[in-house]
N, C-alpha and C positions, 0 to 999 in steps of 0.2 A: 311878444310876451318875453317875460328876461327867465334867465335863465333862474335864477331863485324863487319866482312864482309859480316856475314849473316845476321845481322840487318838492317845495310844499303841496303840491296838489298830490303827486305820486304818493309822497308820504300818506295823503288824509286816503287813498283809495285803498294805500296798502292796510293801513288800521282797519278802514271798513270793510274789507274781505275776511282780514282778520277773524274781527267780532262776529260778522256773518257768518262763521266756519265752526267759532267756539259756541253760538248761540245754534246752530244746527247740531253740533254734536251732543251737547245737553240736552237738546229738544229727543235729540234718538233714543239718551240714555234713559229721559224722564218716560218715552215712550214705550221703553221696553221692558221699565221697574214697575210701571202704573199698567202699564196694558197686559204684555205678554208673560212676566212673572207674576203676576197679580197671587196667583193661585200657591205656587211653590212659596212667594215667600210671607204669606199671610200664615200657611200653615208653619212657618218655620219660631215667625213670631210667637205663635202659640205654644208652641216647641217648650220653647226658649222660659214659659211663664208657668210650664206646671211640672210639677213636681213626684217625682215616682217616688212610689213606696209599696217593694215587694210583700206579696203576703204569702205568708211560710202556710202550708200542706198542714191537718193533722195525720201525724204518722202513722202507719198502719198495726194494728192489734197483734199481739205473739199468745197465743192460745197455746195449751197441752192440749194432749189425743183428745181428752174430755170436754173439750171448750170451757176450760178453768184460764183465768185471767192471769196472764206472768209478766205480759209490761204491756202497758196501756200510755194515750198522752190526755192529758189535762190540758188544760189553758191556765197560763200564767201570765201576768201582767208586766210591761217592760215599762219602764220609768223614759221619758224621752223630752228633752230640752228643746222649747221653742224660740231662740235668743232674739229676735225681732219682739216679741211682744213678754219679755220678762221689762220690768220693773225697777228693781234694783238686783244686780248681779251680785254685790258682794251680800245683801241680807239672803237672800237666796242661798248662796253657796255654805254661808253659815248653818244653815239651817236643815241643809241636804246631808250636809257633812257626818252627823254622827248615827243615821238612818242607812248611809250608803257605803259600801266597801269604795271609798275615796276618801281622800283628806279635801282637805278646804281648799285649798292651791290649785289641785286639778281638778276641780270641780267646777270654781270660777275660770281656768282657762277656759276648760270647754266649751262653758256657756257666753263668753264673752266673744266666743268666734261668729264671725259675718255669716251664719249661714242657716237655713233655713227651718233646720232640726236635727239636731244631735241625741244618739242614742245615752245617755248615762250607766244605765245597769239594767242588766237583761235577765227576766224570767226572776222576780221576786218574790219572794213567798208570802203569802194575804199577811199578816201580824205588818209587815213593814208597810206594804201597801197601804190601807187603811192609815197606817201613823203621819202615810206623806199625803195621802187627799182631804184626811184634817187640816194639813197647814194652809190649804188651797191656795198656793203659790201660784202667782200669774206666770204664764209661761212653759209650767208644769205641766202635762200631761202622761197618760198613758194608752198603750197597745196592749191590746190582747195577743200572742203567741203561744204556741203547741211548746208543752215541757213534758219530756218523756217519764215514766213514771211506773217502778217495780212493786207491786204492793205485797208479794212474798218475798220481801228482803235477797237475802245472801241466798235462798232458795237458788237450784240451778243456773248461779250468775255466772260460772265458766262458761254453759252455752247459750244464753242470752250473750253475756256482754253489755254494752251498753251505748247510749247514744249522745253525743256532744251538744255545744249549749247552740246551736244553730239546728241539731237534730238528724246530723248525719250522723251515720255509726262507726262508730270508733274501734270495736271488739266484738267477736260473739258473731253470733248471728244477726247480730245489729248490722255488721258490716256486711258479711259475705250475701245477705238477703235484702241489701241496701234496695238493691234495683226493685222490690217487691213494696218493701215497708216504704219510702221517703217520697211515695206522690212527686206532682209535678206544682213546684209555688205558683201562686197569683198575683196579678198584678194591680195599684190602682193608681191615679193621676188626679191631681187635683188641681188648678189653675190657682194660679199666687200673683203678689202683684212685686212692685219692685224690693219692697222692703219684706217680703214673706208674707205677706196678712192674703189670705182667702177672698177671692174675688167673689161677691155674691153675684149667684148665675153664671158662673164660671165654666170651662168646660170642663166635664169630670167623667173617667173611664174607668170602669170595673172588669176584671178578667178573674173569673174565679179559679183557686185553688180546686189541684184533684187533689183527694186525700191519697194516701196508701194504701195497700193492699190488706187485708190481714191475713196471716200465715198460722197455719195450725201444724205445731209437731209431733213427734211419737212419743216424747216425753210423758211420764202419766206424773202428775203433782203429789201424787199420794207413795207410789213407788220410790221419786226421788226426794219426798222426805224421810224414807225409811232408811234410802242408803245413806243420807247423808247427816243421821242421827246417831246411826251403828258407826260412821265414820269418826263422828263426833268421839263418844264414848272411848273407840279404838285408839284414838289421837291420845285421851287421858290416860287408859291405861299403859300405855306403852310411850315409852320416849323415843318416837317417831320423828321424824321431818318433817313428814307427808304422807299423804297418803290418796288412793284414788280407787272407786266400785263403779265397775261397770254393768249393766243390766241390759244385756240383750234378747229379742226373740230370736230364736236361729233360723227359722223358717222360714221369716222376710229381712231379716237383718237390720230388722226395727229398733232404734236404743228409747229403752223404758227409764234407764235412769243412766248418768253419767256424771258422778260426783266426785269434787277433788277438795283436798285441805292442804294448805290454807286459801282461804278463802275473803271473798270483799263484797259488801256490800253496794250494785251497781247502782244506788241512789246518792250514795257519794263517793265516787271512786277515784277521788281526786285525796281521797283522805288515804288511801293505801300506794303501795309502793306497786311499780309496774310490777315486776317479778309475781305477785302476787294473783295478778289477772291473768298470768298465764294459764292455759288446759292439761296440765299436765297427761291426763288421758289420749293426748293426741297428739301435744308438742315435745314429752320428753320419752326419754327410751329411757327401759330397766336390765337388767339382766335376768331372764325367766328364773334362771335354774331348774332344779327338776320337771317344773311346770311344763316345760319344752319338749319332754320325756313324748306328751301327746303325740307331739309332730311325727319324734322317730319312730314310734310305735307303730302309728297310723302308714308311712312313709313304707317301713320296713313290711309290713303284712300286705297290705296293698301290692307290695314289689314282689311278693311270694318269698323272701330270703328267708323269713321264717314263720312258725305257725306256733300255737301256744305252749305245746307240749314240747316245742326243740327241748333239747336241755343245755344249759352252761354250768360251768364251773367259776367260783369267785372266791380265791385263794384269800382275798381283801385287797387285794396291786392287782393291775393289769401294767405291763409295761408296753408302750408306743412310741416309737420313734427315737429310743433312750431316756425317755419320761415315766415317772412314775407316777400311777394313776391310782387314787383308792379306795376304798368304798368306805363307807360312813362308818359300816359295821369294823370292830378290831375283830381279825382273824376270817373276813369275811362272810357270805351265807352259804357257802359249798357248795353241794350240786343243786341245782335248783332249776324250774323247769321255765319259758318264757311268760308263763302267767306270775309264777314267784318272781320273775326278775322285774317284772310291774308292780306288783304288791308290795316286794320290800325298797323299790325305789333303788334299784344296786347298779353303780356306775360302772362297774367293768363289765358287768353283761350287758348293758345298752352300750359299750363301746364296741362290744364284738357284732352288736347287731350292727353298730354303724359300719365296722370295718364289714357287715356281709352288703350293706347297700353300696356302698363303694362312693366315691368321689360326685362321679357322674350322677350318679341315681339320689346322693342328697340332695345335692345342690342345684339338681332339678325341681326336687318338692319344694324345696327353701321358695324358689321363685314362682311355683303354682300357689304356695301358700300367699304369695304377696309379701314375704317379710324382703325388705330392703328396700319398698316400694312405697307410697301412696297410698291409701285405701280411696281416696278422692272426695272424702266426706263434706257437708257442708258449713266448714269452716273452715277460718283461716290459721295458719301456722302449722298446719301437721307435719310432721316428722316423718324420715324415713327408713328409721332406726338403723343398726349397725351393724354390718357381719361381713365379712370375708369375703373379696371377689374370689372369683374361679381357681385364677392363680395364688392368690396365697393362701387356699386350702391343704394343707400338707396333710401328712397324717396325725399330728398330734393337733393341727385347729381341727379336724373331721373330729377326730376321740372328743375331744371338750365339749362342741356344740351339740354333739348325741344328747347329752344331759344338759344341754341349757345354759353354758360359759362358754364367754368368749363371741359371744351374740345378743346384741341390745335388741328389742323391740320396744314397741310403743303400747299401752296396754290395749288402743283399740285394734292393731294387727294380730294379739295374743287373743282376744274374745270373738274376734272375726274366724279366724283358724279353727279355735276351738269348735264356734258355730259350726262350723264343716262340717266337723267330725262327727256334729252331734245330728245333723239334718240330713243325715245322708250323703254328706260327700259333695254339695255344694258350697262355695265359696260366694256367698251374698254382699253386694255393694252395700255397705251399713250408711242407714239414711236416722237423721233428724227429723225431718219435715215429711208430711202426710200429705197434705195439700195448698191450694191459694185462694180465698174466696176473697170478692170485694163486698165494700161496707150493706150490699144488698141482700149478701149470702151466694150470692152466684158464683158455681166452680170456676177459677182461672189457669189452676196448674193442677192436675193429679201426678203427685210425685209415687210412682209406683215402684216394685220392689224388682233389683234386678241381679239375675245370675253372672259372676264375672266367668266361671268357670268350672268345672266338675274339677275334684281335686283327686278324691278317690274314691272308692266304687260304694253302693250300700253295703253290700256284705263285708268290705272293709270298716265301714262306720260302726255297723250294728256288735261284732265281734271287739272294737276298742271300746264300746261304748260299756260292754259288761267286761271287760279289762279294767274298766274305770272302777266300777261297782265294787270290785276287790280292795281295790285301793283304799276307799272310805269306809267298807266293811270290818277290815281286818290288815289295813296297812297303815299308811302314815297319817292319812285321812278321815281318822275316829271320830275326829272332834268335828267333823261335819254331818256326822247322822241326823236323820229328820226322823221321827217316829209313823211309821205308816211309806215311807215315800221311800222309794228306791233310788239312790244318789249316786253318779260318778263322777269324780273329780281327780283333781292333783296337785299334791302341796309343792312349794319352792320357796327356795333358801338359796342366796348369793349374797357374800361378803363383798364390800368396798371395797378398793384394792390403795392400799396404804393404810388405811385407820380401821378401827372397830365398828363399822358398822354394817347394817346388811339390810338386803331389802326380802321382806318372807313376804307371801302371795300363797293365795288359793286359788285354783277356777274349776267350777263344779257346774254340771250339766243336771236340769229337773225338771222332771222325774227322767231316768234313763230309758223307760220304756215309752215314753210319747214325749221329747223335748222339748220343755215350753218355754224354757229360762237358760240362759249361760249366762253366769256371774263369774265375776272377777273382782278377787280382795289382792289389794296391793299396798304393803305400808313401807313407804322408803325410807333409808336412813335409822333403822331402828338402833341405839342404840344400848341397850338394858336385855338383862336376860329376866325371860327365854325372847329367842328371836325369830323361832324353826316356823315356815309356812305353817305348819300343821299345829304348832301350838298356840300362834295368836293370830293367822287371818282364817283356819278353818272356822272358828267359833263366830267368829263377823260373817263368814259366806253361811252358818248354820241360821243366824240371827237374821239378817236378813233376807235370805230365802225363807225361813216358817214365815215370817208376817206377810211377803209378798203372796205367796202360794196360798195363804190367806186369805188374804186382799183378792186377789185375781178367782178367787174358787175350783182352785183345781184340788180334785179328787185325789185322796192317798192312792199310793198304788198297792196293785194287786200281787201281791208275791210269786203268783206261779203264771202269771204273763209276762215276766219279766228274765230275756234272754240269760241262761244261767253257766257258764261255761265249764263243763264236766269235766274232769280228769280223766283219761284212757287211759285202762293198763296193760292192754294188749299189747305185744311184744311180737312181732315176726323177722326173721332173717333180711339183711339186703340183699337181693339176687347181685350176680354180677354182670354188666351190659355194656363193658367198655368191648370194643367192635363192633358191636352192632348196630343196625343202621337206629337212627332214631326215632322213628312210628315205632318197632318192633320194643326200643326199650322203654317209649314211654307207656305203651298198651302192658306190659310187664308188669312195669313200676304200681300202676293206675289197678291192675287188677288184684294185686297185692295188697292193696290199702294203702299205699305212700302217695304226695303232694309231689310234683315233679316243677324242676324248673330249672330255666335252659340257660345256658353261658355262653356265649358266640355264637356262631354261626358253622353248619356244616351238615353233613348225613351222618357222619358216621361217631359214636359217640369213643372220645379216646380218654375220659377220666371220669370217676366220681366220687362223691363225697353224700353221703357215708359210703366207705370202702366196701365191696362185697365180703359176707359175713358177719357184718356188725347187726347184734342183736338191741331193735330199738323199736319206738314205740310205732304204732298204727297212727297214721296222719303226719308223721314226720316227713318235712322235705329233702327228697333225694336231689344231687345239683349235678348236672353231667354237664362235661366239659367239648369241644368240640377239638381242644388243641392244648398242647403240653401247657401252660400257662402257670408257674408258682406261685406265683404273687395274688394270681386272682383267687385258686383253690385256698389261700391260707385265708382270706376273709370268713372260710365258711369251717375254719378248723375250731376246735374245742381246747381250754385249757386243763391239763395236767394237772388234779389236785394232789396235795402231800398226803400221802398214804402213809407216812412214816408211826412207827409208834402202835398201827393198828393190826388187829388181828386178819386172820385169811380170807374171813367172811364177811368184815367189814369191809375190809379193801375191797374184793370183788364183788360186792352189791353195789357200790361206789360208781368202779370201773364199768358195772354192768348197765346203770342206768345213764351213764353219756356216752354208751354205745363202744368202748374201749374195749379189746379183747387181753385177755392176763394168761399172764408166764408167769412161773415161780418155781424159786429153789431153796428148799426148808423149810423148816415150822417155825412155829410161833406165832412173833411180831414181826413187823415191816422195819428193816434197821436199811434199806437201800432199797432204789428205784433208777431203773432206767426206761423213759427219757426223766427228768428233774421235774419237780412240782413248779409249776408256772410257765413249763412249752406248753406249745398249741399246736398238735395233730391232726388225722384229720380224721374222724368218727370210722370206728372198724379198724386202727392200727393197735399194735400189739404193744402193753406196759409189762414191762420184765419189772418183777420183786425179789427179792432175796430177805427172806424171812431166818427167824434166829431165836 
C-alpha cells in the first residue's frame, strides 16, 4: 500500500471518530434537556408566558372613639393599555388625550411600546371613567384599585394625614400606623402568548390580598369639630398666624381633640403647600409664658420652699444677675402673699420662688416634666422643644423660665404637664389610638393607658389645682368662667423677639374638683391688639369647654366640694434653733404650727430663715441650714419694699406681714430707710426708718 492511500484512510478514521464524538455529545446534551431537565425547564417555559399583575390590599378603616368614619378606601378604577391588541395607536391616543391628564405624544409613546400592558392613569374618578368605556377602545381596559378617602374633609387632617396614590401613607397617622392600615397585596398570573393575547385554558394563579387592619382612636368627631370651629372663628377675629386646641383627658392621657390652623384638606393635598400639613401641636414649639407659672408652682410646693401664705414683696423690678426684671403691674403689687403671687400672675415673685428652688431642684422637674424630651406619641415629626442644658442655666436663664421665657415647648408637652398637675401628679403617655380590630371586629391591639412617671405628689396637685381656681376667679383668667363649673387655669402672653407679634394661650383644667378635660388655646403670631392670653384665647378655652362639658354630660359643680384655699391670720413668733440638734428643732418648729424644710445635710442645725423673732403667719415655712452657706440662705430672703413717703403705721403693718422687725427714729413720714427698697433679707432682720 503507498503511502498516500494510507493517509487518506487515517484522514476518513480521524473525521469518523470525529462525527462519532460530536453525535454522542449531542446525543448526552438532547438527553439531559429531554429527560433529566424535563421538569425545571418546562416550568421555566411557563414562567416565561405569564404575566403578573399585583393586587393592592383595601386599606384598613381610621374610626373615632365612637366608631364614626374618618378615612375610609373606596375602589376606584385605573385606566390600563393593552398595546398588542389596540388597533390604531394614533386614533386612540387622540382620543384618550383630552379625558387624561396626558397630551397626545405621551400617550401614543406609551401605548406604542412592545409590551404587554401599560398603566396610563391611576385611580379615576367615575365622570371620566364612564366617558372612556363609551368610546370602547380596543385595547383599552380597566382595573379596579383601593383609593383612600376622607369624608369629613379638613376635619382632624393634622392627625390623620393622608395616603399616596399606591396607598401607602404619607403623613398622619396614615404613616406612623402604616404597619396596621396597609394589609399585605395579592397576587395573579395569567398565561400570554407571544404577542400578549391570553392563552385560552392557560395557566392562571390567584393569591389573595389581606386587607388592613382598621384602627380606632381617642379622638371623638364631635369634640374635634367644636375645637376646630372656635378655632376657626379665633383665626377671624384676631390676625393670628395660627393657631392650635388641645383636648385632653388627664386621667388616661387620652387626646379627644387636637386641632391646628391652617389647615388642608387630605382628599387633595397635593393642592396645598407642605408647610401646611405640618402638626403644629407636636412639631413646633411656643413660648408658654406665664402659662409655665403651673410648672414652678407645682415644682416649688411640692419642694416644700414654699407654702401659700409665704409672703413677698414686688416693688414692680426684681433685679438678677445685673438684669432687670419686671412685672406687668407699674409700681408693682407690694406685699402680697403666694396665693396673690398666683392670682395676679407677678414676675418677680415667681422669680423669688425660682431663686428658692434653686438650679438643681428646677431643672430636675423641667426633665420629670418631659419638657426637652419626646412625649413618644403616635405620630411622626414631634418635637423636643427648647430650653436650656444644665450648664447654661445661670441665674438670669433660671429668673426667666420661672415665668415661661426663654423656654420653647410643644403644645402637646404643655397639656401633658398640665394633665399632671390636674390627675394627681402623674405624668400620662398621651396616646391617639384606643385599639386594632380586623375587618371581623376581632381585637388585635388594646393600646392601653400608661404612667411614664409620678411628677409630684397629690396633695401637691390638689393645693395648685385651687391655686388655679383663683386665677380664673378673680385674676387674669375672668374671661374663662363657666357658669356652675368650678375652672382652673392660666393665661400666657409672649412677644416674638424682633417684630410685633406674640403668641397668647390659655390652659384650664374642668371642673377642678373631679378633672375631666385639660384644654389648651394657643394662637401664634397674633398680630392686632389685644393680644394678652386672658383676653382672646380665655374666651376660645370658655367656648369650647361649655359645649364639650355639654357634649360629654358632665355635671356643674358643686361649690362647697370644691377644695377652697383659706387665708390664715394667725401670727406666732419664730423660736430660735440654730445649735440645736435637728429632731429637737424640727419637733419645735412642727409643734408651733410652722412647715420645716431641710438644706444640706448634718445634726446640728447652724442657720435659719425666718430669723428667730420674726412675727409671721401659721403654716409658714421655716428653712434651717446645716452650714454657713450665703448664697443658698439668699434664695429664701424677702424683698425690701419702699416705705418712703408713709406713715409709722403703714410702714410697720407693711414690715409686719413679711415678717421684718422695725427700728425708727421720729415722727411723721418715712423720708429714709436702711437696708434700701429692693434688697432681699432674710425674714426676722431689723428695717431701720427715720421718719420726719
Amino acid at each position: 500500500m503507498s503511502r498516500g492511500t494510507l493517509d487518506i484512510k487515517q484522514r476518513i478514521l480521524f473525521l469518523f471518530g470525529f462525527f462519532v464524538l460530536l453525535l454522542l455529545i449531542l446525543t448526552g446534551r438532547l438527553f439531559w434537556i429531554q429527560i433529566v431537565q424535563t421538569d425545571v425547564l418546562r416550568g421555566m417555559a411557563v414562567e416565561q408566558r405569564l404575566r403578573l399583575l399585583n393586587i393592592e390590599p383595601s386599606r384598613g378603616m381610621i374610626y373615632d372613639r365612637g366608631g364614626k368614619e374618618l378615612a375610609v378606601s373606596t375602589t376606584a378604577e385605573t385606566i390600563v393599555a393593552l398595546p398588542p391588541e389596540i388597533l390604531d395607536t394614533e386614533y386612540t391616543a387622540r382620543e384618550l388625550a383630552p379625558v387624561l391628564n396626558l397630551s397626545y405624544q405621551e400617550i401614543l409613546q406609551r401605548i406604542s411600546q412592545p409590551r404587554a400592558a401599560i398603566y396610563l392613569e391611576r385611580k379615576l374618578d367615575d365622570e371620566r371613567v364612564n366617558e372612556i368605556k363609551k368610546m370602547a377602545l380596543p385595547g383599552i381596559t380597566f382595573i379596579p384599585e383601593s383609593k383612600r378617602f376622607y369624608p369629613q374633609g379638613e376635619l382632624a387632617s393634622h392627625v390623620l394625614g393622608f395616603a399616596g396614590i399606591d396607598s401607602q401613607g404619607l403623613e398622619g397617622l396614615e404613616v406612623s400606623l402604616d404597619r396596621y392600615l396597609a394589609g399585605i397585596p395579592g397576587r395573579m398570573s395569567t398565561e400570554k402568548d407571544a404577542v400578549g393575547r391570553e392563552i385560552p385554558g392557560g395557566v392562571q394563579r390567584y393569591i389573595p390580598p389581606q386587607d388592613g387592619l382598621d384602627v380606632y382612636l381617642t379622638i371623638d368627631q364631635v369634640i374635634q369639630f367644636i375645637a376646630e370651629r372656635e378655632l376657626d372663628q379665633a383665626m377671624l377675629d384676631n390676625e393670628a398666624k395660627g393657631g392650635t386646641i388641645l383636648v385632653m383627658e388627664p386621667n388616661s392621657g387620652e387626646i379627644l381633640a387636637m386641632a391646628n390652623r391652617p389647615s388642608f384638606d387630605p382628599n387633595d393635598f397635593q393642592a396645598y403647600s407642605s408647610e401646611t400639613w405640618r402638626n403644629s401641636a407636636i412639631s413646633d414649639s411656643y413660648e408658654p409664658g406665664s402659662a409655665f407659672k403651673i410648672i414652678t408652682m407645682a415644682a416649688a410646693l411640692d419642694e416644700g420652699v414654699v407654702n401659700i401664705e409665704d409672703r413677698f414683696f414686688d416693688p414692680g423690678h426684681i433685679k438678677v444677675g445685673g438684669e432687670i426684671i419686671r412685672c406687668w403691674k407699674a409700681g408693682g403689687h407690694g406685699s402680697q402673699t403666694f396665693k396673690e403671687v398666683v392670682e395676679h400672675s407677678c414676675n418677680p415673685g415667681f422669680v423669688q420662688v425660682g431663686m428658692r428652688l434653686g438650679k438643681d431642684n428646677f431643672f430636675s422637674y423641667l426633665n420629670a416634666f418631659n419638657f426637652g424630651r419626646r412625649l413618644g406619641i403616635d405620630l411622626p415629626g414631634e418635637a423636643r422643644g427648647m430650653m436650656y442644658t444644665y450648664d447654661e442655666l445661670g441665674p438670669v436663664e433660671l429668673a426667666t423660665m420661672t415665668f415661661g421665657h426663654g423656654i420653647a415647648v410643644t403644645p402637646l408637652q404643655m397639656v401633658t404637664a398640665t394633665s399632671a398637675v390636674a390627675n394627681g401628679g402623674f405624668l400620662m403617655q398621651p396616646r391617639l389610638v384606643r385599639e386594632v380590630r380586623d375587618k371581623e371586629g376581632n381585637l388585635i391591639e388594646d393600646f392601653r393607658s400608661r404612667v411614664i412617671r409620678q411628677v409630684i405628689s397629690k396633695e401637691t396637685s390638689e393645693i395648685t389645682r385651687a391655686l388655679l381656681v383663683d386665677v380664673v376667679e378673680t385674676g387674669t383668667g375672668t374671661n374663662a368662667q363657666i357658669e356652675g363649673y368650678k375652672i382652673g387655669g392660666k393665661t400666657g402672653t409672649a412677644k416674638w423677639y424682633g417684630v410685633e407679634k406674640y403668641d397668647a394661650s390659655f390652659i384650664g383644667i374642668v371642673p377642678v374638683d373631679d378633672p375631666q378635660l385639660v384644654i389648651l388655646v394657643v394662637l401664634y403670631g397674633v398680630s392686632s391688639a389685644p393680644y394678652y392670653g386672658g383676653t382672646i384665647a380665655a374666651p376660645v378655652f370658655r367656648d369650647v369647654a361649655l359645649d364639650t362639658i355639654r357634649y360629654l354630660g358632665i355635671k356643674p359643680t358643686i361649690p362647697e366640694e370644691v377644695p377652697i384655699v383659706e387665708a390664715k391670720t394667725e401670727k406666732r413668733t419664730v423660736p430660735n434653733t440654730v445649735n440645736q440638734l435637728v429632731l429637737d428643732a424640727v419637733e419645735q418648729l412642727r409643734v408651733e404650727g410652722f412647715n420645716v424644710r431641710l438644706e444640706g445635710e448634718g445634726e446640728v442645725v447652724r442657720g435659719q430663715v425666718p430669723l428667730a423673732g420674726a412675727e409671721v403667719e401659721v403654716g409658714t415655712t421655716v428653712i434651717l441650714f446645716f452650714e454657713e452657706d450665703s448664697e443658698l440662705k439668699e434664695r429664701y430672703y424677702v424683698t425690701v419694699p419702699d416705705l418712703r413717703e408713709m406713715n409709722l403705721k403703714e410702714a410697720g403693718d407693711i414690715l409686719a406681714s413679711l415678717g421684718f422687725k422695725l427700728d425708727f427714729t421720729g415722727s411723721g413720714t418715712v423720708v429714709a430707710q436702711d437696708p434700701a427698697a429692693g434688697e432681699r433679707l432674710a425674714t426676722g432682720s431689723v428695717v431701720k426708718l427715720t421718719l420726719r
